[in-house]
C-alpha positions as CSV (number, residue, x, y, z in Angstrom):
1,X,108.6,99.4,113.2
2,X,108.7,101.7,110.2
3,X,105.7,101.9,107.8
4,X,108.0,99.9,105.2
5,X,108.9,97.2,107.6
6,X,105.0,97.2,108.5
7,X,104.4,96.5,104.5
8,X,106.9,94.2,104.1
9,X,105.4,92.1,107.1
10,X,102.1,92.6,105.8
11,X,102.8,91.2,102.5
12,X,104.6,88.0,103.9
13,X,101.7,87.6,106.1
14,X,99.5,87.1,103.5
15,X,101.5,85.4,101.3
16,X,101.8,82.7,104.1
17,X,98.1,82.5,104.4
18,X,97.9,82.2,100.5
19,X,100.5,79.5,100.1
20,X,98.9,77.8,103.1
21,X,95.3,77.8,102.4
22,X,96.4,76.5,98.2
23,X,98.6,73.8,100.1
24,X,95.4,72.3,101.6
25,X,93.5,72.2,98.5
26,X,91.8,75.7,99.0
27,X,90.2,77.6,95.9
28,X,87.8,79.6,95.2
29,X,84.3,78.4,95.5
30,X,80.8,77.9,97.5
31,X,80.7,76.3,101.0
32,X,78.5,72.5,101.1
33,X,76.3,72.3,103.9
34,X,78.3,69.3,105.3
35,X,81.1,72.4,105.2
36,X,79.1,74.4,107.9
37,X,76.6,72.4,109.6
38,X,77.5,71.3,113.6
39,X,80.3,74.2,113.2
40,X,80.6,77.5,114.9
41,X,81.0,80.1,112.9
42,X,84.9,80.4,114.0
43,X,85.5,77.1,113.4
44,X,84.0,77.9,109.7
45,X,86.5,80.7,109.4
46,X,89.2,78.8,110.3
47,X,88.8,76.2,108.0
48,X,88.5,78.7,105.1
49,X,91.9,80.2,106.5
50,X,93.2,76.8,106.7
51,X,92.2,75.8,103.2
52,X,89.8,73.0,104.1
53,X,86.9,74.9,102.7
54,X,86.2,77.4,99.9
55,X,87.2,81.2,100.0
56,X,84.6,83.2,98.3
57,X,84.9,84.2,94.5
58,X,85.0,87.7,95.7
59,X,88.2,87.9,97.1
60,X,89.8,86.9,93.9
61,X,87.4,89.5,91.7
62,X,88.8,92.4,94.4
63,X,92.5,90.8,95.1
64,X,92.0,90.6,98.6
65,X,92.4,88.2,101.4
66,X,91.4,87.0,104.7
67,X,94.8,86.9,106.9
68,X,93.3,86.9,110.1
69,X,90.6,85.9,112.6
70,X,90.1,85.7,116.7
71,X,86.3,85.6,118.2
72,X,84.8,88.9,117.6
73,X,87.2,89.9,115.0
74,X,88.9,89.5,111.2
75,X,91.2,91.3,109.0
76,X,91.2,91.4,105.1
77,X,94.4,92.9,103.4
78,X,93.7,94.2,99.6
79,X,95.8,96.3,97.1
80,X,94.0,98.5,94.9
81,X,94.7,97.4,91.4
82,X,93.7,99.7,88.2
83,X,91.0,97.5,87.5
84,X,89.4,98.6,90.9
85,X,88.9,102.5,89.3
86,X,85.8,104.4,88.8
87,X,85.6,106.5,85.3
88,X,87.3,109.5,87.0
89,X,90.2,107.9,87.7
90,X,90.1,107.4,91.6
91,X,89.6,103.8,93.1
92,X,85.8,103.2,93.5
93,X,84.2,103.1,96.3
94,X,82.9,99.4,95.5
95,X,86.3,98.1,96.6
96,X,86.0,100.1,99.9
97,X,83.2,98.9,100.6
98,X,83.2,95.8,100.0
99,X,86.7,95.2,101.7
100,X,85.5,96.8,104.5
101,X,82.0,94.9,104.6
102,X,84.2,91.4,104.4
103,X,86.2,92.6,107.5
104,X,82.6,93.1,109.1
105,X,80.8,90.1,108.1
106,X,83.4,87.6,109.1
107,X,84.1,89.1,112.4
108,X,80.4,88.6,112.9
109,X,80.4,85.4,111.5
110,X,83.2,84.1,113.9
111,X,80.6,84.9,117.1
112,X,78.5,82.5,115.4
113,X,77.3,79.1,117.2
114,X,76.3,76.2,115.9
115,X,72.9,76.7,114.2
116,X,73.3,80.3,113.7
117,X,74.2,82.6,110.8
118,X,73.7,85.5,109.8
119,X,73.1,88.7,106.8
120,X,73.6,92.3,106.6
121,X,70.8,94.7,106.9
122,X,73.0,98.3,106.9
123,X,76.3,99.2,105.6
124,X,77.1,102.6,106.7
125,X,81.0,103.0,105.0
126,X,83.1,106.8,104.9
127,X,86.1,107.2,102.8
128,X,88.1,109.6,104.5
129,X,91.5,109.2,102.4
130,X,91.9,108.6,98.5
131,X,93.8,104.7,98.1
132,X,95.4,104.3,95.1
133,X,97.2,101.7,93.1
134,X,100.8,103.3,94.8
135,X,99.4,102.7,97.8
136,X,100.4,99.3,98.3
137,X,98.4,97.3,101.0
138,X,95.6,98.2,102.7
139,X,94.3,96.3,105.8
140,X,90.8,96.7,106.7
141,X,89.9,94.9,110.8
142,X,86.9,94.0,111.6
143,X,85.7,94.2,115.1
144,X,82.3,93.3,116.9
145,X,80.4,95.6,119.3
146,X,77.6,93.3,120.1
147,X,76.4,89.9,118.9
148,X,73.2,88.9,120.0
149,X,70.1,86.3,119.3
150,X,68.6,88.3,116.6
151,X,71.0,91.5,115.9
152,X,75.0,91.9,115.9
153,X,77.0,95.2,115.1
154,X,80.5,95.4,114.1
155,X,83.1,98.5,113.1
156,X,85.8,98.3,110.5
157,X,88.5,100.7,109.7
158,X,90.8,100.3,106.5
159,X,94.3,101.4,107.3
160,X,97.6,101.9,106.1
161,X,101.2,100.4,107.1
162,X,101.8,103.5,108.7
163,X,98.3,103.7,110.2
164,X,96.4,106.3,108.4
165,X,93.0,105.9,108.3
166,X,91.4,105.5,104.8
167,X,88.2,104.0,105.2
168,X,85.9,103.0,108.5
169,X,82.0,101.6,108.1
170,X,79.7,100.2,110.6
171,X,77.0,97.1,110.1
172,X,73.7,95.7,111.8
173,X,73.3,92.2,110.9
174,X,70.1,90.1,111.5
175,X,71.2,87.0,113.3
176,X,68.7,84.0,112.4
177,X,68.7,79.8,112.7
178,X,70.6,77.9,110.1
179,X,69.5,75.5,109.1
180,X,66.2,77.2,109.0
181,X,63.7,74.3,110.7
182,X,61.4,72.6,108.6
183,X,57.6,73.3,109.0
């Protein structure tokens, strides 16, 4: 497929998951416990995707989405608007990052069992290709290398339609009991 067809599928994709996470009632918002507790973290994602359970406030602040997860992995597609430059006129690299620590999180998040969760304790993120608000969708995947008891790492690369490489980071998350036990 050409880079254009690539967009266009890209941008029907996501529209999909929109219209199908607002059909189930999906907004923006914060998680209950009742929402996570006796779930994986998978089964979390997938009822974000799904709509039964908020998406974050963030993706609406960055215009970005979650269109994707498997075990071990997640993609985010964003746009870079005007509202997502730095003074100098080039998209910050806020929105790089924070796309690309999304992808990473939630890939994490989806080798969570029940009883786990987990934070970030590095972001390591390189911007290897200027984004701009021409150049229409960006996809960043997230991928695990290791999930354990008490550490997990993950990659993520932001790409293009046509497959350039904008973007890739790297994270180690601390992996810890949640609920935490009471003493």
């Amino acid at each position: 497929m050409s880079a254009e067809q690539i967009q266009a599928q890209w941008l029907m994709e996501v529209e999909a998951v929109r219209a199908r996470m607002l059909a189930a009632g999906g907004k923006a918002g914060l998680a209950t416990p009742d929402m996570l507790v006796g779930k994986t973290g998978l089964e979390q994602m997938q009822a974000m995707l799904d709509g039964r359970s908020p998406y974050p406030h963030i993706a609406d602040t960055m215009d970005f989405a979650l269109v994707e997860i498997a075990p071990g992995k997640a993609v985010f597609q964003g746009t870079p608007q005007l509202k997502h430059y730095n003074p100098l006129g080039t998209v910050h690299g806020g929105w790089y990052a924070t796309l690309l620590d999304s992808a990473l999180g939630c890939a994490v998040h989806t080798t969570m069992p029940v009883g786990r969760a987990y934070t970030t304790a590095e972001l390591g993120v390189n911007i290897v290709r200027s984004a701009s608000h021409k150049s229409g969708p960006l996809r960043a995947i997230g991928t695990v290398l290791h999930a354990g008891k008490q550490l997990a790492t993950a990659e993520a690369r932001i790409v293009g339609p046509d497959g350039k490489l904008y973007a890739h980071a790297t994270t180690t998350c601390l992996v810890f009991e949640f609920p935490p036990r009471s003493a």
